[in-house]
FINU-455914 format. One line per 8 residues: number of its first residue (from 0); their letters; for each residue x, y, z of C-alpha. Coordinates in nm, 2 decimals, padded with zeros to 4 digits. Layout:
NUM) A) X Y Z; ...
END
This chain:
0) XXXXXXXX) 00.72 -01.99 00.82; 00.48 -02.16 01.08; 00.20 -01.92 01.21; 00.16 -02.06 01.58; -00.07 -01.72 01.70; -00.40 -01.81 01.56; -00.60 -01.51 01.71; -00.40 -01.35 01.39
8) XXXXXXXX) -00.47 -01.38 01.04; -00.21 -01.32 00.72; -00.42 -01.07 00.52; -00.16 -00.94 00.25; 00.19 -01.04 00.18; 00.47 -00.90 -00.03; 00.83 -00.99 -00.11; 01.11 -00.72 -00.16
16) XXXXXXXX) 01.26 -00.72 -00.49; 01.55 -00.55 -00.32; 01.65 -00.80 00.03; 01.45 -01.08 -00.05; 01.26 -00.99 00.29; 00.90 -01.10 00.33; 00.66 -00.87 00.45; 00.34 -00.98 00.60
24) XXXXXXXX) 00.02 -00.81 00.69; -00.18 -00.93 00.96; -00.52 -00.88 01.13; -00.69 -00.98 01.45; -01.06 -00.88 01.58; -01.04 -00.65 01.86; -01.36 -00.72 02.09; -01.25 -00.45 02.32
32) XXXXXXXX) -01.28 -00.16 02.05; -01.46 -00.40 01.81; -01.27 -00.33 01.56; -00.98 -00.50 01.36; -00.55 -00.44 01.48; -00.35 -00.51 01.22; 00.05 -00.54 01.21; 00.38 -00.63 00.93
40) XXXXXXXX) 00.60 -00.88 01.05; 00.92 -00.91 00.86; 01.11 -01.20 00.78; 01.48 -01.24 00.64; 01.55 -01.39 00.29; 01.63 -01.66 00.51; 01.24 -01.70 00.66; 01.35 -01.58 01.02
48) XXXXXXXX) 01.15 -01.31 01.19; 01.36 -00.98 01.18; 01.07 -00.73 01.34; 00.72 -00.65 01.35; 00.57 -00.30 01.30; 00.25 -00.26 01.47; 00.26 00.07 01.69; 00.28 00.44 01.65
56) XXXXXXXX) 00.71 00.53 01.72; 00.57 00.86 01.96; 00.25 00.64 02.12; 00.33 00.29 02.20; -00.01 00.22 02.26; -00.15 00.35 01.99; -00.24 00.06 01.66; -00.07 00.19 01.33
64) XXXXXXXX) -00.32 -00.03 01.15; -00.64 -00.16 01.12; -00.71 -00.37 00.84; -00.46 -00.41 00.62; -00.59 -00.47 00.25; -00.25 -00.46 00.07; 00.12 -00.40 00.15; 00.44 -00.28 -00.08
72) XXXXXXXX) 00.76 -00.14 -00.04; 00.89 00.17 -00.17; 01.28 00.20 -00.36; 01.35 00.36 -00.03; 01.27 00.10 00.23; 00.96 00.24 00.31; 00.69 -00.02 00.36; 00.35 00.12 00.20
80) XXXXXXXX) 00.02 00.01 00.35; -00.35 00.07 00.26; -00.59 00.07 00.56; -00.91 00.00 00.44; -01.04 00.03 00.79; -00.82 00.32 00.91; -00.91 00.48 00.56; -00.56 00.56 00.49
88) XXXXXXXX) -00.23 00.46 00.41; 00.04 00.41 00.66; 00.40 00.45 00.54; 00.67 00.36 00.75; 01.04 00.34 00.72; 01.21 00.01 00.68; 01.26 -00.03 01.08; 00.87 00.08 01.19
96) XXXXXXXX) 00.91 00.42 01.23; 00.56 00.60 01.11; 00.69 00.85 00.86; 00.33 00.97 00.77; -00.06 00.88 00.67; -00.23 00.93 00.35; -00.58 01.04 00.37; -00.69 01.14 00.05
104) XXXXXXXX) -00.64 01.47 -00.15; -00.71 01.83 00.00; -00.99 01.85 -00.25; -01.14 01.53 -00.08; -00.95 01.44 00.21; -01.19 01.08 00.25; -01.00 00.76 00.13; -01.09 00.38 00.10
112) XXXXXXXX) -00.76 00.28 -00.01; -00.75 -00.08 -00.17; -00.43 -00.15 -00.43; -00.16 00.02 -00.41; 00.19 00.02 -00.56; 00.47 00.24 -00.62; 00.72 00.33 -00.95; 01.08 00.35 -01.04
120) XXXXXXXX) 01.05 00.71 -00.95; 00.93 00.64 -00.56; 00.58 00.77 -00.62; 00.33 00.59 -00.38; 00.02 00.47 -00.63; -00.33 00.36 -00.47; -00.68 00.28 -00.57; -00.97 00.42 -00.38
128) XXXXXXXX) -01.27 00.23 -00.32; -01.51 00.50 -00.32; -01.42 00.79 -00.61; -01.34 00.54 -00.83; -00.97 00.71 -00.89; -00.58 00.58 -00.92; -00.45 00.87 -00.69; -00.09 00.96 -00.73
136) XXXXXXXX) 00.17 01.04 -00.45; 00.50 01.16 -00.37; 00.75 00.97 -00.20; 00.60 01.18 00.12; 00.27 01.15 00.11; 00.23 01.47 -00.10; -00.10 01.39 -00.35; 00.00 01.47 -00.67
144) XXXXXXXX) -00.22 01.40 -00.92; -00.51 01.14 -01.03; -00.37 00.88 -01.26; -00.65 00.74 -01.39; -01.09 00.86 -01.27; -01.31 00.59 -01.39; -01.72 00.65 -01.39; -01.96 00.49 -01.10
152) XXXXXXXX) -02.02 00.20 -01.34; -02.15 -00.12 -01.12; -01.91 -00.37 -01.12; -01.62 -00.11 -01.17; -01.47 -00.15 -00.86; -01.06 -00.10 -00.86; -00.91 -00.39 -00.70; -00.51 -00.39 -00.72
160) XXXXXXXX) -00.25 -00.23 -00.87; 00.08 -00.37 -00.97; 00.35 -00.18 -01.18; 00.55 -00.33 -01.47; 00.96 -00.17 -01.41; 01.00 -00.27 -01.78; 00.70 -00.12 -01.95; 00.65 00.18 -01.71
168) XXXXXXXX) 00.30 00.00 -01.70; 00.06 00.06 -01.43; -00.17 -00.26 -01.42; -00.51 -00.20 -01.25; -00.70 -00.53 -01.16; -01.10 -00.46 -01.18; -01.32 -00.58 -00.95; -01.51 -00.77 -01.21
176) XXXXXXXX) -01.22 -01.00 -01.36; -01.09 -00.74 -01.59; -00.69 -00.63 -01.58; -00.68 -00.26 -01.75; -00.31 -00.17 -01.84; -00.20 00.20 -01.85; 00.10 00.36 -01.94; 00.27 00.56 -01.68
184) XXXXXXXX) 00.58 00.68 -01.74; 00.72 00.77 -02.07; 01.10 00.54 -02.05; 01.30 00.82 -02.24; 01.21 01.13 -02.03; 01.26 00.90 -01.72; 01.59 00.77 -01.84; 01.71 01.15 -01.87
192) XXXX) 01.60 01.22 -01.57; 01.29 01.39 -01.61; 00.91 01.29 -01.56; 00.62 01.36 -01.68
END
C-alpha cells in the first residue's frame, strides 16, 4: 500500500482475523484547532482501498477522532478505537456508522484509553492511562466491570492489550517491558454458553 498524503501519519494498524481487511489509523495536526484529526482507512485482503471512516454519520463535519492510539475489530464488524486525545473510544460499525463513545465508568466517567481489545464473547477490553485499570465493556459500550486495578506504582503504566482465543488469556503489555498474562474467561462455562 503506497501512502502518497504525507500531511497524514499511520498511527495504529490492525488486520481482521475474519476478511483479511486491513485497518489503519491515521493522524494529521490540525493548526486550525491545534489539535490532532484522525481517520481508519480500510483496505481489502487484496490491499485496495474499500472506505475511510473519519466523520460523525449525523454531522459530516464533525472529526470522529483525534488521536488514535490503537485500533481492533469486534466479532461483529464493529471497528474499536481508543482516542487518547478525544479521551474515549469510538466504536463504529463495519461501514463508518458511529454506533457509540466510551468515556469511562459512571463512577468515573474520565478515560485515557490506550490498549484495547475485545473476547470471543464481544466484550470491548481497554487500558486506561490514568486509574491504572483494564475496564471491561459490553458489546455496546455498557461498562461492566474492572478486569484487572493495578497500584500508582512509577513505571506501571498499561500499554496494550491483546487476547489469546485459545487460552481465554488477556495479555497486558506494561509500560516498563513487562507482558502480565491474566486469565479471562474460564473455556468450559464459555463453551456452554455461560460467562463468568
Amino acid at each position: 500500500i503506497k501512502h502518497t498524503d504525507t500531511t497524514w501519519e499511520p498511527w495504529c494498524v490492525y488486520c481482521s482475523l475474519s476478511s483479511g481487511d486491513l485497518l489503519v489509523g491515521m493522524c494529521r495536526w490540525d493548526t486550525d484547532t491545534r489539535s490532532h484529526t484522525g481517520k481508519v482507512m480500510r483496505y481489502n485482503a487484496g490491499k485496495l482501498y474499500e472506505h475511510t471512516i473519519q466523520h460523525n454519520n449525523n454531522n459530516t463535519s464533525r472529526a470522529l477522532y483525534k488521536s488514535l492510539r490503537y485500533i481492533t475489530e469486534n466479532n461483529n464488524g464493529d471497528v474499536v478505537v481508543s482516542d487518547q486525545e478525544g479521551r474515549a473510544v469510538v466504536v463504529t460499525s463495519h461501514k463508518g456508522v458511529h454506533r457509540f463513545s466510551y468515556t469511562g465508568p459512571p463512577s468515573r466517567p474520565v478515560l485515557y484509553p490506550n490498549g484495547i481489545c475485545t473476547d470471543v464473547m464481544s466484550h470491548i477490553l481497554v487500558c486506561d492511562f490514568m486509574t491504572h485499570t483494564v475496564q471491561m465493556l459490553d458489546r455496546d459500550g455498557e461498562f461492566l466491570s474492572y478486569l484487572l486495578i493495578r497500584d500508582e506504582t512509577p513505571g506501571m503504566i498499561l500499554e496494550s492489550l491483546s487476547y489469546d482465543v485459545n487460552k481465554h488469556a488477556v495479555l497486558v503489555g506494561i509500560w516498563n517491558s513487562m507482558l502480565s498474562i491474566y486469565r479471562h474467561i474460564n473455556r468450559h462455562l464459555h463453551l456452554a454458553g455461560k460467562s463468568q
